[in-house]
C-alpha positions as CSV (number, residue, x, y, z in Angstrom):
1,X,-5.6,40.5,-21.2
2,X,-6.4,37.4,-19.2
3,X,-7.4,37.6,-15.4
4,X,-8.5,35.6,-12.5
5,X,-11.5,36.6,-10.9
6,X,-11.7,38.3,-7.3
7,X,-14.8,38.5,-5.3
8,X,-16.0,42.3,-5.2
9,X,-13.4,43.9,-7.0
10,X,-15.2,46.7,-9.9
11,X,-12.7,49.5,-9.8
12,X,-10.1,49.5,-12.7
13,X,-11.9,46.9,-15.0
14,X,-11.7,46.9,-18.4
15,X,-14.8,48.0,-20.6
16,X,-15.5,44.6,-21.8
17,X,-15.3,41.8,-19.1
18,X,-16.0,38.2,-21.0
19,X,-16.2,35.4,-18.2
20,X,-15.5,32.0,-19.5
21,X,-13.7,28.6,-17.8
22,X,-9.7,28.3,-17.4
23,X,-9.3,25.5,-20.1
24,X,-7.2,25.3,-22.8
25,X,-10.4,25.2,-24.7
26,X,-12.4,27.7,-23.1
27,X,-9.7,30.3,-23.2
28,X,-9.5,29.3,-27.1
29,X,-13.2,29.8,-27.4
30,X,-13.5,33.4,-25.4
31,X,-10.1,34.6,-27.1
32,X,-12.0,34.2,-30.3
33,X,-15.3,36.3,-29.1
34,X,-12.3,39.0,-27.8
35,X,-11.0,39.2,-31.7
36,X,-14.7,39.6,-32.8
37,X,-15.2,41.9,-30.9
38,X,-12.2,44.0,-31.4
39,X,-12.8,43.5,-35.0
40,X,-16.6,44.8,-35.2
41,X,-16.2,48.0,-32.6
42,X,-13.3,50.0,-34.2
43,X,-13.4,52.1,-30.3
44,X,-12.2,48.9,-28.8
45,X,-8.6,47.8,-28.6
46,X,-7.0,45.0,-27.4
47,X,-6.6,46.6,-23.4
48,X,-10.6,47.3,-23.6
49,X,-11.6,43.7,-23.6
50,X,-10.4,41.2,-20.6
51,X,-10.9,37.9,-20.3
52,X,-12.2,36.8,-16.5
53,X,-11.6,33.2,-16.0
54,X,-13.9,31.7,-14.0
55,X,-13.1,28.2,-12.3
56,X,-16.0,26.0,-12.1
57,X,-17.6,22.9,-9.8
58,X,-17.4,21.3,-13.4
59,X,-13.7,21.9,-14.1
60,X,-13.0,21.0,-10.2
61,X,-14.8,18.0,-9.7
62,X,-12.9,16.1,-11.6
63,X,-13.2,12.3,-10.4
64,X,-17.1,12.0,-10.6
65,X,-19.2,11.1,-13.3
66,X,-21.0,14.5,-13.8
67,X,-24.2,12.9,-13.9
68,X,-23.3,12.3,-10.1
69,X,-22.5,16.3,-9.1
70,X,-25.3,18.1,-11.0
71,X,-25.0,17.6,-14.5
72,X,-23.5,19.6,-17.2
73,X,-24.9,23.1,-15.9
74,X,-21.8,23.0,-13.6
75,X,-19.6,23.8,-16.1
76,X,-21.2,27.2,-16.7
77,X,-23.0,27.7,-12.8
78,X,-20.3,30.2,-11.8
79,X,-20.0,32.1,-14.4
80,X,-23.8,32.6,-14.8
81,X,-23.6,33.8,-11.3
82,X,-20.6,36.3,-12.1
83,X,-23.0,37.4,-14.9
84,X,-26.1,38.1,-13.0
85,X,-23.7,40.0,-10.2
86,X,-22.6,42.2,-12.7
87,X,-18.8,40.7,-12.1
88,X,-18.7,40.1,-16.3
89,X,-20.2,41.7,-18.9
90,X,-20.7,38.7,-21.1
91,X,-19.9,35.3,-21.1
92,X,-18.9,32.9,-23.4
93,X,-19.8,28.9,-23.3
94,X,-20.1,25.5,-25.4
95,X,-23.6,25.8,-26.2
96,X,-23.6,22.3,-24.9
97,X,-22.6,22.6,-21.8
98,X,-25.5,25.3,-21.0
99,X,-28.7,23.8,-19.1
100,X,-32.0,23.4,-20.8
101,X,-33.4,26.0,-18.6
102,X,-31.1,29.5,-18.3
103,X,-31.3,31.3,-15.2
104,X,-33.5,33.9,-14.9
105,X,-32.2,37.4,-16.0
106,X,-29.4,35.6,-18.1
107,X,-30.5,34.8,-22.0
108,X,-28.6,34.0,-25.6
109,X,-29.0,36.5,-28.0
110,X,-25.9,35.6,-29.9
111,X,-24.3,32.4,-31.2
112,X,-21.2,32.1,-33.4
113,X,-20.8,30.0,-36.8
114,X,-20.4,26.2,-35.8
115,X,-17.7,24.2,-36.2
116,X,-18.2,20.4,-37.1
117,X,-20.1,19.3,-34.9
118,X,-19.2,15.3,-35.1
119,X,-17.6,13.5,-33.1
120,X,-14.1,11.9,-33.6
121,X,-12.5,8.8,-32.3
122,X,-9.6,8.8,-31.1
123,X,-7.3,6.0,-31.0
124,X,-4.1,4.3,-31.6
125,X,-4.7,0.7,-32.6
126,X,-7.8,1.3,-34.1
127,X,-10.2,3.1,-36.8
128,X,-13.7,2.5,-37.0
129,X,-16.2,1.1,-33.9
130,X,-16.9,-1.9,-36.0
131,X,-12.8,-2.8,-35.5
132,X,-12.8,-2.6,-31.6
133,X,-11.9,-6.0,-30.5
134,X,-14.5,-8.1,-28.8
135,X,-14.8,-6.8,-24.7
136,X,-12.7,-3.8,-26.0
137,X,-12.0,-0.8,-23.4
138,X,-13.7,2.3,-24.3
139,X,-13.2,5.4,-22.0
140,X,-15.8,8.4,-21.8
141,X,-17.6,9.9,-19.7
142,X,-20.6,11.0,-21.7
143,X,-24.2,9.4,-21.2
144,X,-24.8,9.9,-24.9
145,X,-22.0,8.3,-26.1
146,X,-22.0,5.3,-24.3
147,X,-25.5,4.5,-25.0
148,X,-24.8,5.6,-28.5
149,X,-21.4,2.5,-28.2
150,X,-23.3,0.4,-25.9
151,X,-26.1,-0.2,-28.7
152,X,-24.0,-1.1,-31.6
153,X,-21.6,-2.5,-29.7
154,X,-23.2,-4.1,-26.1
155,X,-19.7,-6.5,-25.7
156,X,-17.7,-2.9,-24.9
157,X,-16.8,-1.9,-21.5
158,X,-17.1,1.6,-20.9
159,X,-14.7,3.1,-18.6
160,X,-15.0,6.9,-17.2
161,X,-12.8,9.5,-18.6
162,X,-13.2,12.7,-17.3
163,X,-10.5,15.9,-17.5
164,X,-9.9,18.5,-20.4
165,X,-8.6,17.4,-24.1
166,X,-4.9,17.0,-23.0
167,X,-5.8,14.9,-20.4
168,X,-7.7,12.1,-22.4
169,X,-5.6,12.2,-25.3
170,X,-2.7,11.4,-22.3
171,X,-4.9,8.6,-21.2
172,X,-5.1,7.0,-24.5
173,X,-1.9,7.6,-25.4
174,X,-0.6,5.9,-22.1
175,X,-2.9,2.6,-23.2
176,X,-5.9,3.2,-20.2
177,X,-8.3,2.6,-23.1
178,X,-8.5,1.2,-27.0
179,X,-9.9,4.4,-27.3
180,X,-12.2,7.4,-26.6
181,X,-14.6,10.0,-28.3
182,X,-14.2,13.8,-28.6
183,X,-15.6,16.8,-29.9
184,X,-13.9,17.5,-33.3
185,X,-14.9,21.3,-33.2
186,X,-12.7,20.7,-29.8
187,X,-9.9,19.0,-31.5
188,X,-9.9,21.5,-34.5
189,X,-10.2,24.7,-32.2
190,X,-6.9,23.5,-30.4
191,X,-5.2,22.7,-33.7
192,X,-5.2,19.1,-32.8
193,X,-7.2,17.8,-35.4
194,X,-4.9,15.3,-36.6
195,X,-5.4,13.2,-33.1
196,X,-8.6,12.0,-34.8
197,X,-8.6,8.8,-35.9
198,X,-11.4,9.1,-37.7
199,X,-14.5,11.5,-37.6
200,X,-17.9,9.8,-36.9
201,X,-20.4,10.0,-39.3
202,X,-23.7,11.1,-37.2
203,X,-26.1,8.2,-38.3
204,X,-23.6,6.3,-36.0
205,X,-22.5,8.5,-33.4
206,X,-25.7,11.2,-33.3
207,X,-23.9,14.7,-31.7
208,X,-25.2,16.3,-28.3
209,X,-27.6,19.0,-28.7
210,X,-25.8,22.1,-29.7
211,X,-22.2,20.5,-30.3
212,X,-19.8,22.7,-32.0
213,X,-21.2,26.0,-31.3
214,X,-20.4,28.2,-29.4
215,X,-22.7,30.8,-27.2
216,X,-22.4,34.2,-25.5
217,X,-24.8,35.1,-22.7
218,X,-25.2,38.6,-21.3
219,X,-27.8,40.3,-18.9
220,X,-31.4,40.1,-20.4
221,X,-31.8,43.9,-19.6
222,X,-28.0,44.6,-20.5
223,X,-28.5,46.9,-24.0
224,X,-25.0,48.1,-24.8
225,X,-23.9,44.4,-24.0
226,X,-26.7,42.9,-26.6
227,X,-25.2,45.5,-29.1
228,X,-21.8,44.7,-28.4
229,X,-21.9,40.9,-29.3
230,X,-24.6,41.2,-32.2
231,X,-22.4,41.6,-35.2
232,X,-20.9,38.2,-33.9
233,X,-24.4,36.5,-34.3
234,X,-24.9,33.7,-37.1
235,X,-28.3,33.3,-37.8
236,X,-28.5,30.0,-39.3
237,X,-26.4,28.1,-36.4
238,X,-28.9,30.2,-34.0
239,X,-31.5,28.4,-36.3
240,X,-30.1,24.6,-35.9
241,X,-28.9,25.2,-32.1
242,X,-32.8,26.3,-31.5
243,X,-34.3,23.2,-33.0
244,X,-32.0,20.9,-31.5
245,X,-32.3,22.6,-27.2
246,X,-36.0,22.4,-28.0
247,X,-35.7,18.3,-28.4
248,X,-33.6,18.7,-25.0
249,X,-36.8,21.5,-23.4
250,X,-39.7,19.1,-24.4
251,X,-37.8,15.6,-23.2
252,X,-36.4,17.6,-19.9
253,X,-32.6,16.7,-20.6
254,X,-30.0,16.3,-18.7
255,X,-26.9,14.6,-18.2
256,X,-28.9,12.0,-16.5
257,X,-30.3,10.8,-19.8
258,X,-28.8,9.9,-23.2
259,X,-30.3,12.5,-25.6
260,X,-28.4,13.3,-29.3
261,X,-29.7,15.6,-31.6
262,X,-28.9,17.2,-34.9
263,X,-29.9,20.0,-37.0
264,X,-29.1,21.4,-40.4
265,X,-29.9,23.4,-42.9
266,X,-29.8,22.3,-47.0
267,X,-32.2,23.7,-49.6
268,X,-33.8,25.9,-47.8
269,X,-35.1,23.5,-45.2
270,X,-34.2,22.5,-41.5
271,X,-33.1,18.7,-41.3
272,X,-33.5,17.0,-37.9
273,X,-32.4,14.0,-36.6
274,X,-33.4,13.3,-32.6
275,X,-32.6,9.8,-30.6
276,X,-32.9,8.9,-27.2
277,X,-31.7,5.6,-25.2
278,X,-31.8,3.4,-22.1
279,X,-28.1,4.2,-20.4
280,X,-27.1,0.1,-21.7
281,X,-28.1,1.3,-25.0
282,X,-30.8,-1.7,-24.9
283,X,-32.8,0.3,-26.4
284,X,-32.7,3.2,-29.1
285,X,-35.5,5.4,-30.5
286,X,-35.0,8.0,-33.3
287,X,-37.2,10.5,-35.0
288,X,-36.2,12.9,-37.7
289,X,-38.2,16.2,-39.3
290,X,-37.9,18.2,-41.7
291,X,-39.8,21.8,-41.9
292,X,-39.3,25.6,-42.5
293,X,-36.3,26.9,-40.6
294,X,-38.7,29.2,-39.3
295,X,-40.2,26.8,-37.5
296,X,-37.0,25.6,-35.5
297,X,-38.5,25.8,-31.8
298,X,-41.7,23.8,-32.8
299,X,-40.2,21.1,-34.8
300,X,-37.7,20.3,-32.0
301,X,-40.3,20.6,-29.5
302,X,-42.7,18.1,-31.7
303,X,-39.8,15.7,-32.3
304,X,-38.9,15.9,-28.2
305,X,-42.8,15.0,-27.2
306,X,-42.8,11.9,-30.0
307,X,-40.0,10.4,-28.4
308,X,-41.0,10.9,-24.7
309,X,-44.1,9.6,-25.8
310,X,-42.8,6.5,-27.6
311,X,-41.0,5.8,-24.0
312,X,-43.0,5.6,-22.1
313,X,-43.1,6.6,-18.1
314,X,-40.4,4.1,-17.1
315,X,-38.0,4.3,-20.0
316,X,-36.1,7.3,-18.6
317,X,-36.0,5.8,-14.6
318,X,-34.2,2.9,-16.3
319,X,-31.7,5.1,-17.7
C-alpha cells in the first residue's frame, strides 16, 4: 500500500507507516524495508505496512545545484519532520543523503546490508576517464565527484545534472554530455545495472560517505518502532557507515565541500580510506587507517581532524 501524505490525517492508518521520497528509487528502497518487515513479524501482512511518500525541497528543487538550496539534508528535511510529528512511524533514507548532524529526537538504530557502494560511469562513446577526449563534457552535480574528475582530469568541463536516475540516463542518452557518474547500488536496485559503462574502482573515484546503504530512522523514544526494524539491522555495514559519517562529523561536511570516504571490513579489521579537495580539484589530500572495527567512530573521527588539519583554515573557503 503506497500513499500520499495529508497534513493531520491519523484516523484509519495502517500499523506500520514508513515515510520515504516519491522516486523510483526511494520507493525501491522503502518497498524493500516493507518486505523485511513483513518477513521478520509473522503478525504483519502486507495491508499492516504503508508506505507514505513524502515529497521533498530536494526532489522539488530541481534546477539548482543543491549546494545552493541547503545541501543534501533536503532530501530527507520533510520526512524527518513527518517523523518527529508522529505522521510516520519510520523512515527510510540513502544513508548518504542524511545530514551529519540528525535532528534532535530522530536517530539510526538500524541500517541494512550495502550494496556496492562504487560508483559507475555512464556513457555511450566512452569507457574509462582516462578516454574522455580533451575539453570533454562531463555532467553531475555532485561536489565530490567533480573534484574527484577535476583532479585527474582539470581539461573536463563539468556541466550540472540534477533529476532522478531516468532523467540523467535520458540526458546522456540524448548527447547533453560524454558522460556522467551514478551510484551503482542505484543502478543495481532499479535493475539497470547494465547502463554502466564501467564501475569505478574507488582509488579513482573515492565513494560519498555512506554510499550504498541504506538507513531507517524512527523516534529516539519510539520502543515498539526500534523493535520493529531491528532484525533488519546489519552490523558490519553499521560498522563501515559509522567510521565513514565520523570523517564527515569531525571535517563538518556538507554538500558545500568535496569529502569521499570509504570503509570496509577484511580480516577482521576496518580499512579506511578518507580524501578531501579544493572544488577545482587543485588540490587533493588522502588519509587511510586501519584499526579494530570496534573502534569505527574514533578512527573516522582521527582520520577527519588529520585532514582538516593538513588544510588548513582557508582550504575549505576556497572550495
Amino acid at each position: 500500500m503506497v500513499t500520499q501524505r495529508t497534513e493531520g490525517h491519523t484516523e484509519g492508518r495502517a500499523a506500520v507507516r514508513i515515510g520515504t521520497r516519491g522516486s523510483k528509487l526511494a520507493l525501491t528502497q522503502a518497498g524493500q524495508v516493507r518486505a523485511g518487515l513483513i518477513a521478520a513479524h509473522t503478525d504483519l501482512t502486507d495491508d499492516d505496512v504503508e508506505l507514505v511518500v513524502i515529497r521533498t525541497t530536494g526532489d522539488r528543487v530541481t534546477d539548482r545545484p543543491l549546494a545552493d538550496i541547503g545541501g543534501k539534508g533536503l532530501f530527507a528535511k520533510e520526512v524527518e519532520e513527518a517523523l518527529l510529528a508522529g505522521d510516520i512511524d519510520i523512515a527510510v533514507h540513502s544513508m548518504k543523503d542524511l545530514e551529519t548532524v540528525l535532528p534532535d529526537g530522530i536517530v539510526v538504530p538500524c541500517i541494512l546490508p550495502r550494496e556496492d557502494p562504487r560508483d559507475a560511469l555512464i556513457s555511450v562513446t566512452v569507457d574509462s576517464i582516462a578516454a574522455f577526449p580533451q575539453g570533454a563534457v562531463v555532467g553531475t552535480s555532485s561536489q565530490r565527484r567533480r573534484a574527484q574528475l577535476m583532479h585527474s582530469r582539470p581539461d573536463l568541463e563539468i556541466i550540472m545534472f540534477r533529476g532522478n536516475v531516468d532523467t540523467r540516463l535520458a540526458k546522456i542518452d540524448r548527447g547533453e554530455a560524454v558522460a556522467t557518474l551514478l551510484a551503482l547500488a542505484g543502478l543495481n536496485r532499479l535493475g539497470l545495472a547494465d547502463r554502466a559503462t564501467a564501475v569505478l574502482d574507488p582509488e579513482v573515484m573515492l565513494p560519498a560517505a555512506g554510499q550504498g546503504a541504506v538507513g531507517i530512522e524512527c523516534r529516539t523514544d519510539d520502543e515498539r518502532a526500534h523493535a520493529l526494524i531491528a532484525p533488519l539491522e546489519d552490523p558490519d555495514t553499521h560498522t563501515c557507515i559509522t567510521c565513514e559519517r565520523s570523517v564527515l562529523a569531525a571535517l563538518d561536511g556538507s554538500c558545500h565541500t568535496p569529502i569521499a570516504a570509504h570503509a570496509r571490513l577484511a580480516g577482521g579489521r576496518l580499512h579506511l580510506t578518507a580524501r578531501v579537495l579544493r572544488l577545482d580539484g587543485s588540490e587533493m589530500l588522502e588519509t587511510r587507517r586501519d584499526g579494530n572495527p570496534g573502534d569505527a567512530e574514533a578512527l573516522g573521527r582521527d582520520a577527519g581532524a588529520e585532514l582538516r588539519s593538513r588544510a588548513g583554515p582557508d582550504f575549505f573557503a576556497h572550495t
